[in-house]
C-alpha angles and dihedrals in degrees: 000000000000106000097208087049092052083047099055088046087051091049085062083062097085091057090075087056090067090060111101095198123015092203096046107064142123126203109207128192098015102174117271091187138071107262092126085201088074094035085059091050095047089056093039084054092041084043084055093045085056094044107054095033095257112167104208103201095192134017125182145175135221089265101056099029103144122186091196097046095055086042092062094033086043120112120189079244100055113113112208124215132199134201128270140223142070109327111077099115121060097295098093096022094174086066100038077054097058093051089039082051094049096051094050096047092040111050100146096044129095108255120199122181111203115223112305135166113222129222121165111180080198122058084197088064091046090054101046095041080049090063092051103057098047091065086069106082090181099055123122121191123194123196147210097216150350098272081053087053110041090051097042086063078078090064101037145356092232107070120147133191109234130160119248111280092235087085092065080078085066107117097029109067127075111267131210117289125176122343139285106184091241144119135197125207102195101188124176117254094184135099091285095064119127139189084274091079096046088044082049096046091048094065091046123102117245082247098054122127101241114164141150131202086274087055087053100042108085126215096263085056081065097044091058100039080051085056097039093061091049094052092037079054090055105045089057104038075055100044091231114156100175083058094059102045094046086053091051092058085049085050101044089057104048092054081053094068092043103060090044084064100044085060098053092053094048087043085058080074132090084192147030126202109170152150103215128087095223092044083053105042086037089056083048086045090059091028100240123154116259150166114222116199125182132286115221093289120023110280099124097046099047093047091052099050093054104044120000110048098082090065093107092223085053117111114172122198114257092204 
């Protein structure tokens, strides 16, 4: 076992400590959608649920998300908590809504904010957003890395460092054994690539093994996600709880078996070089060796340097 691997899964421990009640807790916003880099983060938090006794009452996703059902399931002791990643800012709006929203309808409820990193393209949105959040005395957010934190003091008082969840799955995934003779660039093809891909791209070989999550997801992954919205729709549009809950468990254990394959197509490597932070914290995860650069504004780079370089088969992109 990697010491500085078991250590970032020991600095998640004091977010339990937050929890006012570990039997009185709601989960808000879990992925319904195939970036494996959340989905490595929802099973690392349901991996830390599990692992330090946490009952979650509720869990919903941004399809079945329902006011007036959290009004009438909601205690003055739940603690509500609320999805990380990399998409609290102006770049994914429909998720930076559910949490505004949950700090509007909830005052008087503790509000934790697992470990996110922030990017607003508009100062104005960051302002207002900013507001928002400061009417809320009970709020905790936890983030990624020191530009995340040092902007998140405009929203609360109570702002945290905190790895990435994803690591809480350290200790329960397959990890590299032996050599193929192969490597892996797992470079990033959505809205937040940058010229580092394409620099990166123009050095490679025609035969080099460049993919991203989408290359990795198979036809049947999209036939379900298609049929899990419409049955997360439903469910909602018909205010049946015991549906989606019984569709969460479905869910949670389909993206099960996708991240365990996901982990058997990155363990084929001798070697990672990637842009993007859940190539990079998966290939920590199975312990493969691997070079993260930087995404199109810093994320990488600021994630590695707190809290990944001293992995001694961690090698970060000085560009």
């Amino acid at each position: 076992m990697n010491s500085t691997l078991i250590s970032l899964k020991q600095q998640l421990d004091p977010i339990a400590d937050l929890i006012k009640d570990k039997n009185d807790v709601f989960y808000f916003d879990y992925p319904l959608h195939l970036n494996v880099g959340d989905l490595l983060i929802y099973h690392g938090t349901e991996q830390f649920f599990k692992d330090h006794h946490i009952h979650v009452r509720l869990k919903r996703c941004e399809f079945d998300i329902d006011i007036n059902e959290i009004k009438q399931k909601i205690t003055p002791n739940t603690t509500i908590l609320l999805h990380g990643g990399g998409n609290f800012g102006d770049l994914y709006p429909q998720h930076q809504k559910i949490r505004e929203a949950m700090i509007q309808h909830f005052p008087n409820n503790r509000i934790i904010v697992l470990p996110q990193t922030l990017y607003f393209k508009e100062q104005k949105n960051l302002e207002k957003s900013a507001a928002l959040f400061n009417q809320h005395e009970d709020c905790y957010l936890l983030a990624r890395d020191e530009r995340t934190a040092e902007s998140f003091k405009q929203f609360s008082s109570n702002v945290t460092l905190s790895p990435d969840m994803a690591h809480q799955l350290y200790g329960t995934l397959p990890t590299k054994q032996g050599n193929t003779g192969k490597q892996l660039y797992f470079l990033r093809k959505d809205i937040e690539a940058s010229d580092v891909e394409k620099n990166i791209l123009a050095t490679l070989p025609s035969q080099a093994n460049v993919q991203d999550w989408e290359d990795i997801l198979t036809r049947l992954d999209s036939i379900v996600l298609a049929l899990s919205w419409r049955i997360s729709k439903f469910a909602h549009q018909q205010n049946w709880g015991w549906l989606k809950n019984l569709f969460h468990q479905f869910w949670f254990s389909y993206t099960k078996h996708i991240v365990n394959r996901v982990a058997k197509v990155f363990l084929q490597n001798d070697q990672v070089t990637t842009t993007r932070l859940h190539g990079h914290i998966f290939s920590c995860l199975l312990e493969i060796p691997n070079r993260v650069c930087d995404n199109a504004y810093g994320k990488n780079s600021g994630y590695a340097h707190l809290w990944t370089k001293n992995i001694d088969f961690v090698e970060i992109d000085k560009k």
